[in-house]
DSSP file (Angstrom, degrees, kcal/mol; ACC not computed):
  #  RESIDUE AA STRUCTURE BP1 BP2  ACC     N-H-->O    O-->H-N    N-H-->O    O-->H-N    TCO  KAPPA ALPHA  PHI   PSI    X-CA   Y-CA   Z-CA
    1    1 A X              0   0    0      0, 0.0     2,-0.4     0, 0.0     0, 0.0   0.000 360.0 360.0 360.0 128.9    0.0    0.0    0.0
    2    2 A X        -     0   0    0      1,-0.0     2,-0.2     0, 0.0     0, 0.0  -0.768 360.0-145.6 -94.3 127.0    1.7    3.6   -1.1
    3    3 A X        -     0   0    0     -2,-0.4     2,-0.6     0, 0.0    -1,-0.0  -0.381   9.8-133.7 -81.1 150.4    1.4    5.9    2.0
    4    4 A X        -     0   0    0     -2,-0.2     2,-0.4     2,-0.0     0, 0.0  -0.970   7.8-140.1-108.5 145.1    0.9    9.5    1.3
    5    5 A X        -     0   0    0     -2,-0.6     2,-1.5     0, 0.0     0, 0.0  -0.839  13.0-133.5 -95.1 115.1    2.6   12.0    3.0
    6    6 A X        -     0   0    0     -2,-0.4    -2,-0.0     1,-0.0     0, 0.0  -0.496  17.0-135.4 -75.2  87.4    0.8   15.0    3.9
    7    7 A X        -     0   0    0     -2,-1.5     2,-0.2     1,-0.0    -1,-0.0  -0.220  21.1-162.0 -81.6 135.2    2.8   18.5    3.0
    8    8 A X        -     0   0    0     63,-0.0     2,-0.3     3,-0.0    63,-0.1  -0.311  16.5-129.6 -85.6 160.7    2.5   20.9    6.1
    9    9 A X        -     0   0    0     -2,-0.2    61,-0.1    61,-0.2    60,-0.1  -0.866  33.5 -79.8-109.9-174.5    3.2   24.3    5.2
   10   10 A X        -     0   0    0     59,-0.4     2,-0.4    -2,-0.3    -1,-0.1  -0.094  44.6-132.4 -68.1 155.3    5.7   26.5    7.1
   11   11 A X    >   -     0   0    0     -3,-0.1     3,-2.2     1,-0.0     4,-0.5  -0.803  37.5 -80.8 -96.5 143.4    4.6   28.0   10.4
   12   12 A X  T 3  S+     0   0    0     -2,-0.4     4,-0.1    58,-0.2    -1,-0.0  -0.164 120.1  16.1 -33.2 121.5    5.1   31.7   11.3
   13   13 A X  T 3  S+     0   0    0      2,-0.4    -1,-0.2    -3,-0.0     3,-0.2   0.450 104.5  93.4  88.8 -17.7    8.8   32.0   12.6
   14   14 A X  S <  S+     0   0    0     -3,-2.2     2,-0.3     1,-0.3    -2,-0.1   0.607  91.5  24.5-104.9 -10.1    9.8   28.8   11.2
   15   15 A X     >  -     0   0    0     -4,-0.5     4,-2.4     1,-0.1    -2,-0.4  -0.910  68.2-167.9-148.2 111.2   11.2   29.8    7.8
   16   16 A X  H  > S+     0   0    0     -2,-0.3     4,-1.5     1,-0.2     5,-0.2   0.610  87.9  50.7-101.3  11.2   12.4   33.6    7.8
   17   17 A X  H  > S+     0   0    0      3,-0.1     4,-2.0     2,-0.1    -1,-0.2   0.746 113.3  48.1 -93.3  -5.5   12.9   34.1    4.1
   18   18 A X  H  > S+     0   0    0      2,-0.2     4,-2.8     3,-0.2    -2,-0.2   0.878 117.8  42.3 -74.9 -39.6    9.4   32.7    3.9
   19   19 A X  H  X S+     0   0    0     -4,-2.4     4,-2.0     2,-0.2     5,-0.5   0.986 112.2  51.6 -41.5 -71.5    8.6   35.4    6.9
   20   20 A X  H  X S+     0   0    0     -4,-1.5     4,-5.1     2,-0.2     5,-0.4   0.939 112.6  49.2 -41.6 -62.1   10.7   38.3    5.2
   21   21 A X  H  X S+     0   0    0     -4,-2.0     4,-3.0     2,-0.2     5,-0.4   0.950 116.5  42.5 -50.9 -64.9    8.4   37.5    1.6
   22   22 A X  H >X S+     0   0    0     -4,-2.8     3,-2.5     1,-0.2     4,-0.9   0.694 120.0  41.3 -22.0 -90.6    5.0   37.6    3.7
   23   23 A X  H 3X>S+     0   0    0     -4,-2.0     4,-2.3     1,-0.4     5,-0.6   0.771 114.6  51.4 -62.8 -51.4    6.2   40.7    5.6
   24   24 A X  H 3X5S+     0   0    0     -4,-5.1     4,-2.4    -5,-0.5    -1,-0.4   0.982 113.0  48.5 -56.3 -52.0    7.6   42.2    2.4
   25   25 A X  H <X5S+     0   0    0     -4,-3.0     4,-0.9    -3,-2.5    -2,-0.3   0.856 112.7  46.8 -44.0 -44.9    4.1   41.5    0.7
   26   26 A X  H  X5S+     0   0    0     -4,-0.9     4,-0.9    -5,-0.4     3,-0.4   0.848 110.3  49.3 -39.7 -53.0    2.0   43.0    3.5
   27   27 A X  H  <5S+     0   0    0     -4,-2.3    -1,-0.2    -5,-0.3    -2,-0.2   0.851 105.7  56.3 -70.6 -41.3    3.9   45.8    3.7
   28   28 A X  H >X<S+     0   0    0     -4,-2.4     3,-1.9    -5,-0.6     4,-0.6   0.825  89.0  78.1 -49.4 -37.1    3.6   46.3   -0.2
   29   29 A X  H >< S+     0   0    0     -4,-0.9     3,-1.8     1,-0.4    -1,-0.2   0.983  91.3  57.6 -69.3 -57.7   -0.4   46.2    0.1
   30   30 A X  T 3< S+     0   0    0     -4,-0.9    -1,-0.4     1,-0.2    -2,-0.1   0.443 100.5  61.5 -79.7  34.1   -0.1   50.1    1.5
   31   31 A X  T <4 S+     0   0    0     -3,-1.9    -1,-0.2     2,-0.1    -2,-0.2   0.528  89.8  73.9 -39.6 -52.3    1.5   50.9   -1.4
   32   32 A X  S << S-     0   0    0     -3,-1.8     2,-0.3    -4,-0.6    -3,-0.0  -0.205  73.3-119.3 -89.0 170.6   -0.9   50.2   -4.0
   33   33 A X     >  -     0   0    0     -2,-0.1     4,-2.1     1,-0.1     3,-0.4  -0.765  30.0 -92.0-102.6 164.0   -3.6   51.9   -4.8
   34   34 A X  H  > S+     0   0    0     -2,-0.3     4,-5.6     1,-0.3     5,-0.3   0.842 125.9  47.2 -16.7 -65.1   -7.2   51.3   -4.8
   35   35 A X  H  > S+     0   0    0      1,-0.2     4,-1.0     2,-0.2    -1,-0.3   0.982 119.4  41.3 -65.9 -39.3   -7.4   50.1   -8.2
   36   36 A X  H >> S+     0   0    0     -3,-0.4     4,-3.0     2,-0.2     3,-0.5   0.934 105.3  63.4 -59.0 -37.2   -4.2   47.7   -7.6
   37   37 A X  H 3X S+     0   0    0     -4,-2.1     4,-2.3     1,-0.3    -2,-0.2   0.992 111.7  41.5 -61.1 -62.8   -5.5   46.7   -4.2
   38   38 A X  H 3X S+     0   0    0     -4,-5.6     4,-1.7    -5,-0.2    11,-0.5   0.770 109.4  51.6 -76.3  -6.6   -8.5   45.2   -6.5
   39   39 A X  H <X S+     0   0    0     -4,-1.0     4,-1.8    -3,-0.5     5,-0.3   0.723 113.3  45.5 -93.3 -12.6   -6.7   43.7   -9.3
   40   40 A X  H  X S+     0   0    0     -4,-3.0     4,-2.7     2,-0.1     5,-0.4   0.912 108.7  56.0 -86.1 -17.5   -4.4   41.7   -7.0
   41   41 A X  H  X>S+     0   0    0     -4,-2.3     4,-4.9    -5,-0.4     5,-1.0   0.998 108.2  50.4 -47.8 -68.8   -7.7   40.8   -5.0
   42   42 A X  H  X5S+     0   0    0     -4,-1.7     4,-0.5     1,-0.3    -1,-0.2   0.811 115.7  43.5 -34.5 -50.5   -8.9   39.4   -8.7
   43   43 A X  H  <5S+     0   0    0     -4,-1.8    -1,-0.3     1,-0.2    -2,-0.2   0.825 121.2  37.2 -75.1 -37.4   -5.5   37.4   -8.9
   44   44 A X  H  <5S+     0   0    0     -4,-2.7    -2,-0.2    -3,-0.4    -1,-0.2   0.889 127.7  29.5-101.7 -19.3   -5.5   36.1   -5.4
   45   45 A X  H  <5S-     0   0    0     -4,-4.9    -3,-0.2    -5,-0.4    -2,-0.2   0.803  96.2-124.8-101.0 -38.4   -9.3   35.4   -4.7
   46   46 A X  S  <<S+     0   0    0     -5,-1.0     2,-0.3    -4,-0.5    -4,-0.1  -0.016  75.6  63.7 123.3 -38.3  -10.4   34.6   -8.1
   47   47 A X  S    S-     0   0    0     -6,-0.1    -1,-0.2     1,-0.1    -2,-0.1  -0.800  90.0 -60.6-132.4 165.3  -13.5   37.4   -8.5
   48   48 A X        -     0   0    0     -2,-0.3    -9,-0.1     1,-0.1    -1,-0.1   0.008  59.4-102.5 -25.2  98.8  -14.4   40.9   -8.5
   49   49 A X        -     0   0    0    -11,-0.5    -1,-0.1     1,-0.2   -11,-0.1  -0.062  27.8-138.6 -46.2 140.8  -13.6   42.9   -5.5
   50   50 A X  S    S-     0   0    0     -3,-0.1    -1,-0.2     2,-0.0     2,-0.1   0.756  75.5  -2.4 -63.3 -11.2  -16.8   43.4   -3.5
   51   51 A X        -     0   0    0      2,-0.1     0, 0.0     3,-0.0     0, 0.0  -0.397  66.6-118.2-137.3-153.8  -16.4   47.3   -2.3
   52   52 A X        +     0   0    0     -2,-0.1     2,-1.4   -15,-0.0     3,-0.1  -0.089  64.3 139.9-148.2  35.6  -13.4   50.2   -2.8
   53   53 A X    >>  -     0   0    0      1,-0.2     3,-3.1     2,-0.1     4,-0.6  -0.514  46.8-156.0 -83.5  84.3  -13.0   50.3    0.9
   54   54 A X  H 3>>S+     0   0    0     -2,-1.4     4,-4.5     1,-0.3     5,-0.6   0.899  92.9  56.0  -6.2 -65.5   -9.0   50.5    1.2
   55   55 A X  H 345S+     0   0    0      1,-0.2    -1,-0.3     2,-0.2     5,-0.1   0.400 113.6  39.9 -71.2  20.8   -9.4   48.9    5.0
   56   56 A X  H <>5S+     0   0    0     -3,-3.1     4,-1.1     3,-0.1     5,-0.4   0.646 119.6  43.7 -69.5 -79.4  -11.2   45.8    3.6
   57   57 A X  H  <5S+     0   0    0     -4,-0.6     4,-0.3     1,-0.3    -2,-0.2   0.544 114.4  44.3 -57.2 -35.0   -9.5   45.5    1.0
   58   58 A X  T >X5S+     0   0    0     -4,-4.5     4,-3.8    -5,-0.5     3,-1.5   0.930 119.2  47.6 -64.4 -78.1   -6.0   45.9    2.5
   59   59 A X  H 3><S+     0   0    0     -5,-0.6     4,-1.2     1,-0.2     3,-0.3   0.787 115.0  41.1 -49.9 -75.7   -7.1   43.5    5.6
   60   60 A X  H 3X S+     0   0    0     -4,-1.1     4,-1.7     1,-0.3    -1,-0.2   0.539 119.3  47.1 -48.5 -17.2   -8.7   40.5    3.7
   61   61 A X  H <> S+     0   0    0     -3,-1.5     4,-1.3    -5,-0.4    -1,-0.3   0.918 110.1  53.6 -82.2 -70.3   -5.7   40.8    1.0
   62   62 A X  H >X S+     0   0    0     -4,-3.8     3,-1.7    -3,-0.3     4,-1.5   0.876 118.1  38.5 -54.5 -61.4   -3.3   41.0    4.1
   63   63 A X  H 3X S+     0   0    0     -4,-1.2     4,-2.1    -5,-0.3     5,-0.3   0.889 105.6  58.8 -50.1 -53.3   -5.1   37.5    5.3
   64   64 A X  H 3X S+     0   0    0     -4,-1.7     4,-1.5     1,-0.2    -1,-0.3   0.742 108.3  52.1 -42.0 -28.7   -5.5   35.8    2.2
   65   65 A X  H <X S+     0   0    0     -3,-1.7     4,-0.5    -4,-1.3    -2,-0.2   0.802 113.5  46.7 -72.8 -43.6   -1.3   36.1    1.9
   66   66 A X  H  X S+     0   0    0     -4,-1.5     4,-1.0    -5,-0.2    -2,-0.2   0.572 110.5  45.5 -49.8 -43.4   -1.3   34.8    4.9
   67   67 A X  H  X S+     0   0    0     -4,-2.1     4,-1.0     2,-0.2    -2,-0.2   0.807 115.5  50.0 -70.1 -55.3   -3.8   31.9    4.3
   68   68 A X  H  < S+     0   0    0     -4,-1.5    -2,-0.2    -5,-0.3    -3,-0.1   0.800 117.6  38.5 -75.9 -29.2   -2.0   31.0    1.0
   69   69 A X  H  < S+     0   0    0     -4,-0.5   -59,-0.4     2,-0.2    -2,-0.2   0.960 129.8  29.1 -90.3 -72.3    1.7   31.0    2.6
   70   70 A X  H  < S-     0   0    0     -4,-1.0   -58,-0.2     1,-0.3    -2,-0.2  -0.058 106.6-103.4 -81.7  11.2    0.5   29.3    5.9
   71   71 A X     <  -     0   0    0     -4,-1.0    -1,-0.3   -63,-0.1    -2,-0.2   0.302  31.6-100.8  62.0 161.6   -1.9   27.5    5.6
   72   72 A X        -     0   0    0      1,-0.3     2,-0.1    -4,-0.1    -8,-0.0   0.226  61.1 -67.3 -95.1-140.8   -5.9   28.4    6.7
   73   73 A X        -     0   0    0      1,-0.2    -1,-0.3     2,-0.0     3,-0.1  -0.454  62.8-102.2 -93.6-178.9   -7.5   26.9   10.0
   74   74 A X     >  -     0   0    0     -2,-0.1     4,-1.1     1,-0.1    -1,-0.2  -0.033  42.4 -78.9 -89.6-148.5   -7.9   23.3   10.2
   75   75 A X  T >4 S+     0   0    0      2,-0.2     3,-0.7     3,-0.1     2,-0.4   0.834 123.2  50.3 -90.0 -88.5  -10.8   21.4    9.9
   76   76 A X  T 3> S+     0   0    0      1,-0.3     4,-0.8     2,-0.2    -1,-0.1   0.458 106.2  49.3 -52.3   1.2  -12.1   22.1   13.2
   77   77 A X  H 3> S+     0   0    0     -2,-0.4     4,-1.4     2,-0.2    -1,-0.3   0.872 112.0  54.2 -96.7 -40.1  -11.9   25.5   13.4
   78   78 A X  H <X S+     0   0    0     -4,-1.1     4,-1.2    -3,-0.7    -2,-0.2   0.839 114.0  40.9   1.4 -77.2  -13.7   25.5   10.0
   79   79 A X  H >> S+     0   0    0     -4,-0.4     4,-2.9     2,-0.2     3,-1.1   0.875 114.6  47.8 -95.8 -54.0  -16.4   23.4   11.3
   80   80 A X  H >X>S+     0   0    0     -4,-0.8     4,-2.1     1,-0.3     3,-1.0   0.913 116.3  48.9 -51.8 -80.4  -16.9   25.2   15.0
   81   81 A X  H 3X5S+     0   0    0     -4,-1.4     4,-1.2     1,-0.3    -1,-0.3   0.720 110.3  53.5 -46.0 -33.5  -16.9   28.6   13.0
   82   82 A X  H <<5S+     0   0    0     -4,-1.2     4,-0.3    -3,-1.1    -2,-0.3   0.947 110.7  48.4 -19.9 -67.9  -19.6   26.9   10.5
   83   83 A X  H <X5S+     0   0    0     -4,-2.9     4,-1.0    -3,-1.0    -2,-0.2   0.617 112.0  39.7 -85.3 -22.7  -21.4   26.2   13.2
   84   84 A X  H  X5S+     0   0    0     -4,-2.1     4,-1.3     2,-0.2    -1,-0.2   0.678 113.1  57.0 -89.2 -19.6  -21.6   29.8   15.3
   85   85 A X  H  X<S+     0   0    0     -4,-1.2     4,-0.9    -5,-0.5    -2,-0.2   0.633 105.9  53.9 -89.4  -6.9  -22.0   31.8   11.9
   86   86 A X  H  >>S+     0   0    0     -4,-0.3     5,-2.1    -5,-0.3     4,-0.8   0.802 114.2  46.1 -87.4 -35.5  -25.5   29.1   11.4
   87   87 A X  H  <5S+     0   0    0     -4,-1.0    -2,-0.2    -5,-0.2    -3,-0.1   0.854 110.0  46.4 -84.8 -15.8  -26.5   30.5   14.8
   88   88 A X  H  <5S+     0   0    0     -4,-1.3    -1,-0.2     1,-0.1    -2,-0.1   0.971 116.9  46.7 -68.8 -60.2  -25.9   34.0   14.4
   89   89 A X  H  <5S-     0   0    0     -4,-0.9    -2,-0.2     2,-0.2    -1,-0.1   0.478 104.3-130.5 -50.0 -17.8  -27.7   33.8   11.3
   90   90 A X  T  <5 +     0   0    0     -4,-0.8     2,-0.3     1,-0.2    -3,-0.2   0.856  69.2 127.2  48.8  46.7  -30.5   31.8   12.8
   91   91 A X      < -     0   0    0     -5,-2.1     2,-0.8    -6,-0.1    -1,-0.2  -0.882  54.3-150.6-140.3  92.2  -29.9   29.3    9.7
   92   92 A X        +     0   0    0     -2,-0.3    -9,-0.0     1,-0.2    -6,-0.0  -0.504  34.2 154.9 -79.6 107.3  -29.5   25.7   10.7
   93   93 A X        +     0   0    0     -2,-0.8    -1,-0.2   -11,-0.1     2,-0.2   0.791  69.8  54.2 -82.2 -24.4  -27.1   24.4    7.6
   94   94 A X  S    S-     0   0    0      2,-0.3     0, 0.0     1,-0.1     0, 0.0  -0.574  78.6-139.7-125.1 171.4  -25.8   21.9    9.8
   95   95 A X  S    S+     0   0    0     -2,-0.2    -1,-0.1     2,-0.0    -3,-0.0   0.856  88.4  81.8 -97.0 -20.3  -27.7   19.0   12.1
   96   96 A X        -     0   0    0      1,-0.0    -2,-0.3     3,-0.0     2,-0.2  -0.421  61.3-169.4 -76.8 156.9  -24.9   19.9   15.2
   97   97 A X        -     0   0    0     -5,-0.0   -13,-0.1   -11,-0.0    -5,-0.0  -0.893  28.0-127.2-147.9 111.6  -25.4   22.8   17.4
   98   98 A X        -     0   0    0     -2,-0.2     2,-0.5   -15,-0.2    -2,-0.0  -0.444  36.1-144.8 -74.2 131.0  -22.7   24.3   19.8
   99   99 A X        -     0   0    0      2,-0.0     2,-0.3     1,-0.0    -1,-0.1  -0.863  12.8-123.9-111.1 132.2  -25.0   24.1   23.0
  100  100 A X    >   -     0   0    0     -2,-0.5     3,-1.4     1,-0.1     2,-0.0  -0.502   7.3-135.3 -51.0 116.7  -24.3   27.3   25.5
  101  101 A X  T 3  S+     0   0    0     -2,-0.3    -1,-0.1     1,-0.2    -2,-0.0   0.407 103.9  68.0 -67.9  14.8  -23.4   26.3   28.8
  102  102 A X  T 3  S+     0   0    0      2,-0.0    -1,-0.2    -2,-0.0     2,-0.2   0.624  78.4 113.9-112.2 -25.8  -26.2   29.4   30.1
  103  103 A X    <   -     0   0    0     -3,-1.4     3,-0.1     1,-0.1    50,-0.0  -0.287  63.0-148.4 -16.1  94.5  -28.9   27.1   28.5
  104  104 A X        -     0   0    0     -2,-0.2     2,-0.1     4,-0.1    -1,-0.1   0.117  40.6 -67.0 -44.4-170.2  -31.1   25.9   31.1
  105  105 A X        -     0   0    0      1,-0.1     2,-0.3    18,-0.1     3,-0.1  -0.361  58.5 -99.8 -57.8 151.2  -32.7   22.5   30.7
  106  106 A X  S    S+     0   0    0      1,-0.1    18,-0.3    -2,-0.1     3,-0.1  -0.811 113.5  49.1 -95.9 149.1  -35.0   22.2   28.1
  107  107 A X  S    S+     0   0    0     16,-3.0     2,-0.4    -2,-0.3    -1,-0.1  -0.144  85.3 135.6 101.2 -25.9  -38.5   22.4   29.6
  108  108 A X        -     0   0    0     15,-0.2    15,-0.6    -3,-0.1    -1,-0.3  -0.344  47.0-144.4 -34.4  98.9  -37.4   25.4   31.4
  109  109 A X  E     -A  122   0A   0     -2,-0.4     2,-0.3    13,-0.2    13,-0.2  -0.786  10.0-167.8 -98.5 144.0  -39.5   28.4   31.6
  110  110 A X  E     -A  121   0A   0     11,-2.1    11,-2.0    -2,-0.3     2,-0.6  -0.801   7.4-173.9-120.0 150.6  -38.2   31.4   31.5
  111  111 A X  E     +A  120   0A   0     -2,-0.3     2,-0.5     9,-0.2     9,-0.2  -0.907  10.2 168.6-148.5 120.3  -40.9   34.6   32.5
  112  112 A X  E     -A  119   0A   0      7,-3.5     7,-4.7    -2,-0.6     2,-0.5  -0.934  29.7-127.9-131.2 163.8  -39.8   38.4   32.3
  113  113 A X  E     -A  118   0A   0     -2,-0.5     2,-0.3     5,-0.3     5,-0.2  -0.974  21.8-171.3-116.5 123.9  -41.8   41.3   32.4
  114  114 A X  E >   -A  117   0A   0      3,-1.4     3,-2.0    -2,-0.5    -2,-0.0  -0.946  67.5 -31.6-116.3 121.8  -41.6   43.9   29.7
  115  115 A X  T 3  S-     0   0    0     -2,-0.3     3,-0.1     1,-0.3    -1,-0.1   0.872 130.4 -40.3   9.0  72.0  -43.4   47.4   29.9
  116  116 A X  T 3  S+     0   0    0      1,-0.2    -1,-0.3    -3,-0.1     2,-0.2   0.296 119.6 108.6  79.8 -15.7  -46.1   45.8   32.0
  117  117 A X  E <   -A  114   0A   0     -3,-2.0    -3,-1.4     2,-0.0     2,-0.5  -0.514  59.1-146.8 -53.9 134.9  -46.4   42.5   30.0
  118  118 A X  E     -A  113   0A   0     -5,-0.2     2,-0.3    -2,-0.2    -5,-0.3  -0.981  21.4-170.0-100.6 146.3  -45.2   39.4   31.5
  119  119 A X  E     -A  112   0A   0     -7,-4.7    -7,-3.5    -2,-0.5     2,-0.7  -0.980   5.4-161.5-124.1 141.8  -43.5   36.7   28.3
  120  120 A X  E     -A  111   0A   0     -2,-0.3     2,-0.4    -9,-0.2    -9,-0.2  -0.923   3.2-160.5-121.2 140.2  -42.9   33.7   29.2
  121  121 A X  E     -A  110   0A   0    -11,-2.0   -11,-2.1    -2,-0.7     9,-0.2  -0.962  11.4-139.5-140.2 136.5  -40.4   31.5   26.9
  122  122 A X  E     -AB 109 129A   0      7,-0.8     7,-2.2    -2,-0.4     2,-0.4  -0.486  17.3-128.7 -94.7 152.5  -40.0   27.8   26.9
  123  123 A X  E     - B   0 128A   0    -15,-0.6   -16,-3.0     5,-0.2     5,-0.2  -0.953  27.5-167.3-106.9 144.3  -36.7   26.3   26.6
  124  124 A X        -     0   0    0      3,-1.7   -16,-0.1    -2,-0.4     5,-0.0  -0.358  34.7-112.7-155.9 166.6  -36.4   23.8   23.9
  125  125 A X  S    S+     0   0    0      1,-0.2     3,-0.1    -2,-0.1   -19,-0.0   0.710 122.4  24.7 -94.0 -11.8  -33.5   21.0   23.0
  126  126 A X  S    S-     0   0    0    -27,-0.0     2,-0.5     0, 0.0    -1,-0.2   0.012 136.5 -47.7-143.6  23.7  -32.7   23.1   19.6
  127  127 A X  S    S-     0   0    0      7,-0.1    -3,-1.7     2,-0.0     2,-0.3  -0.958  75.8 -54.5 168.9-129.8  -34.0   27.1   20.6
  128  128 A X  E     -B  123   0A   0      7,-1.1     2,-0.6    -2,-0.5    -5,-0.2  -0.958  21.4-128.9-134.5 127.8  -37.0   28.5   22.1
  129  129 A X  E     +B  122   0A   0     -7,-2.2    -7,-0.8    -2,-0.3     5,-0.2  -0.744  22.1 162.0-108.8 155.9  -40.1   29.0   22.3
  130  130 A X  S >  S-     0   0    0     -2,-0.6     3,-0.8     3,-0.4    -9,-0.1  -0.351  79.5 -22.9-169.2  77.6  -42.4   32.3   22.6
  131  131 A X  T 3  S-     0   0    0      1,-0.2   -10,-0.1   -11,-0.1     2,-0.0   0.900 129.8 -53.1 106.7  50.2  -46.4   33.0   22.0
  132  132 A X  T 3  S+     0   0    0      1,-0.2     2,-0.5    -3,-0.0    -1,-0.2   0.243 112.4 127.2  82.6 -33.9  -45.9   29.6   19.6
  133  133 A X    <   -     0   0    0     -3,-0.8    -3,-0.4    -2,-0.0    -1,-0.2  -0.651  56.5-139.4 -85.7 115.7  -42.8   31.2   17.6
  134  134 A X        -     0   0    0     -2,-0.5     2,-0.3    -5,-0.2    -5,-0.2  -0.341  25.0-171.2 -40.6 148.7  -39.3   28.8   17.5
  135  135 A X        -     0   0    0      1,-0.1    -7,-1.1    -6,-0.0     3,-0.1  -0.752  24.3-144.2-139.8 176.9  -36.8   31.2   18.0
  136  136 A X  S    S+     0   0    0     -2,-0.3     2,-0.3    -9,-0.2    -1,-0.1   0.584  81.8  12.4 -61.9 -65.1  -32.9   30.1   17.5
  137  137 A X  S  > S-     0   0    0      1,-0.1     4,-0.6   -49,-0.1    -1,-0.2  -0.750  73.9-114.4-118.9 151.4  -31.3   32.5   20.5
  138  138 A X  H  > S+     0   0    0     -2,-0.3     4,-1.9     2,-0.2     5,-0.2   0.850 117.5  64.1 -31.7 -56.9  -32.7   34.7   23.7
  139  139 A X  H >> S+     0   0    0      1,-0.2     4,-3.0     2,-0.2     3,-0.7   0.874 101.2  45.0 -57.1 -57.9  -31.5   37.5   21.9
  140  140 A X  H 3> S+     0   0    0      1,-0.3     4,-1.7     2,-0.2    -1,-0.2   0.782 118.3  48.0 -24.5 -67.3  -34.1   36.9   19.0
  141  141 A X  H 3X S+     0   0    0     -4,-0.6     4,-0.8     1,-0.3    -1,-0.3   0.801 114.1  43.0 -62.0 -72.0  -36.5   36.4   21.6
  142  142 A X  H <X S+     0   0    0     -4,-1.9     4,-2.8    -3,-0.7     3,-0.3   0.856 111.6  52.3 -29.2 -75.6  -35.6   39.4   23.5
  143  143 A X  H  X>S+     0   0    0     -4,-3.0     4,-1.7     7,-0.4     5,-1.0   0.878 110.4  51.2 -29.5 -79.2  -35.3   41.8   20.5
  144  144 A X  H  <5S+     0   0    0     -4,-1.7    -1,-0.3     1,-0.2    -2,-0.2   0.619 109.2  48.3 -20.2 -52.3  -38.7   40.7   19.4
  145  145 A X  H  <5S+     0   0    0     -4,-0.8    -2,-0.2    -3,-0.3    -1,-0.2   0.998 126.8  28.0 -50.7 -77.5  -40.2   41.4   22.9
  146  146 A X  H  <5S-     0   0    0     -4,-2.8    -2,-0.2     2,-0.1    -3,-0.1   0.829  93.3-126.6 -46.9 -70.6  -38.4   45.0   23.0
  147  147 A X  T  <5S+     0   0    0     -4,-1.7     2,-0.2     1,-0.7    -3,-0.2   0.129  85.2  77.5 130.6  14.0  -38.2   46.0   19.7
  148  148 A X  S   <S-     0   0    0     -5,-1.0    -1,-0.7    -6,-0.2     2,-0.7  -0.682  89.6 -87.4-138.8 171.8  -34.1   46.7   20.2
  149  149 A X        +     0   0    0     -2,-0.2     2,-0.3    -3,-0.1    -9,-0.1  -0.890  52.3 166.2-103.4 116.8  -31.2   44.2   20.4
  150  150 A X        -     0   0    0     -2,-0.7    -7,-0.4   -11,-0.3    -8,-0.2  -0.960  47.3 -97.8-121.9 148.9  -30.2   42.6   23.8
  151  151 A X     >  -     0   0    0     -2,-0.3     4,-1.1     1,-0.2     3,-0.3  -0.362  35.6-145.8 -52.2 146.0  -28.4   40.1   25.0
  152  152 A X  T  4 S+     0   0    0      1,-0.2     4,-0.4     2,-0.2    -1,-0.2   0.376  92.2  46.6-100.4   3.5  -30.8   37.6   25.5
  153  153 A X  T  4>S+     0   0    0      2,-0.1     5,-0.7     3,-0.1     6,-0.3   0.069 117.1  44.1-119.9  22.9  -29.4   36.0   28.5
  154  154 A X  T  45S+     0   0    0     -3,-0.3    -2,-0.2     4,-0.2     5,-0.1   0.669 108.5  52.8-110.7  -7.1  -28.9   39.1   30.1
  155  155 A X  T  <5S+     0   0    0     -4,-1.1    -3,-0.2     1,-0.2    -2,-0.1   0.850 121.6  41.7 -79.8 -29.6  -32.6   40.7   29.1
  156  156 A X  T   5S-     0   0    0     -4,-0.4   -45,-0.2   -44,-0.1    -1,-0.2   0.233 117.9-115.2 -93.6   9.5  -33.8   37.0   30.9
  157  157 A X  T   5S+     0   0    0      1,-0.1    -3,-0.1   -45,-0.0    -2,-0.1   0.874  81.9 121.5  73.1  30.8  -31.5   37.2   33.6
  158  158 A X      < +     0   0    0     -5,-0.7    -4,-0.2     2,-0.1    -1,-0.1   0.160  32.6 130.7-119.7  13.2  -29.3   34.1   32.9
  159  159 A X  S    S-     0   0    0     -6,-0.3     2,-0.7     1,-0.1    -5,-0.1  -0.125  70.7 -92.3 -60.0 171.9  -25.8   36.1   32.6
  160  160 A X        -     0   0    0      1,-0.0     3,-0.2     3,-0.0    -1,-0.1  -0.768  46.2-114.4-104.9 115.0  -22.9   34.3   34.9
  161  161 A X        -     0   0    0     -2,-0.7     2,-0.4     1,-0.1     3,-0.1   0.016  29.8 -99.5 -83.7-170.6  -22.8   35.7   37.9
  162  162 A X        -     0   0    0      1,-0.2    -1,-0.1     3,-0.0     3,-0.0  -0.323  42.1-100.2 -85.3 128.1  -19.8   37.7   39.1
  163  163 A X        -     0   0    0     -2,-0.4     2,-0.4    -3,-0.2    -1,-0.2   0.218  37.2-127.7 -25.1 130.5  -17.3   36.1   41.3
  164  164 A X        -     0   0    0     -3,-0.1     2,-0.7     1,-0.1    -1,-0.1  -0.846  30.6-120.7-104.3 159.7  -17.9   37.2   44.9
  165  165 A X              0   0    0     -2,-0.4    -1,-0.1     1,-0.1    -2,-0.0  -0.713 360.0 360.0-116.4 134.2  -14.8   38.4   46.3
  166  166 A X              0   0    0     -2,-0.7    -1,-0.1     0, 0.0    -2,-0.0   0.056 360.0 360.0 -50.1 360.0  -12.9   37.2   49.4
């Protein structure tokens, strides 16, 4: 059976003419100008830049150099990040769900009072519930109640509290 060998790339520090080319590249990016900042975007991502914001363009350039040189994250920082940008988004792409350790039990009810209202919201094995609606987060939950964005385990009272001190 012929083994494969997996090629590493270098790590930061571990090769310094490899450093010195980053560092020279980096440096180079606040050089150019707009319109170069997007045709090396073209070259190094493959499509149009989206904006003509210098500091985008400059930071996401500077990473991508970085990315390409050094490798990206691994596979489990790729999945973990998957998985927190599905919850922000309150779009499950994936059947896992990184569960918050400020999550009650599910069955939980949770009951706040809002400008004279009490809401009560059920806690659930994959969100929430409120007046029937699933929700994804607290905050959702929260917002909705308010009309504003809050943390949703600090508008329900579930933050961690603060060390008491000795």
């Amino acid at each position: 059976m012929k083994q494969m060998s997996k090629i590493t790339p270098p790590k930061p520090g571990q090769d310094p003419s490899t450093d010195q080319t980053v560092l020279a590249r980096l440096a180079a990016l606040k050089a150019m100008s707009v319109k170069e900042l997007k045709a090396e975007w073209e070259r190094l991502i493959g499509n149009a830049a989206p904006n003509n914001s210098r500091a985008f363009l400059e930071s996401r350039l500077a990473y991508r150099i970085q990315e390409l040189t050094y490798g990206g994250p691994d596979r489990e920082t790729r999945r973990i990040l998957d998985l927190l940008a599905d919850e922000v988004e309150g779009v499950a792409r994936r059947k896992n769900r990184i569960a918050d350790p400020r999550n009650p039990v599910a069955g939980t009810r949770l009951i706040r009072e809002w400008d004279g209202v009490e809401h009560t919201v059920t806690v659930l094995k994959d969100g929430f519930d409120w007046q029937g609606r699933k929700f994804k987060s607290l905050s959702a939950v929260a917002r909705e109640i308010t009309g504003t964005r809050w943390n949703g385990y600090r508008f329900f009272g579930l933050r961690e509290r603060k060390r008491e001190e000795v």
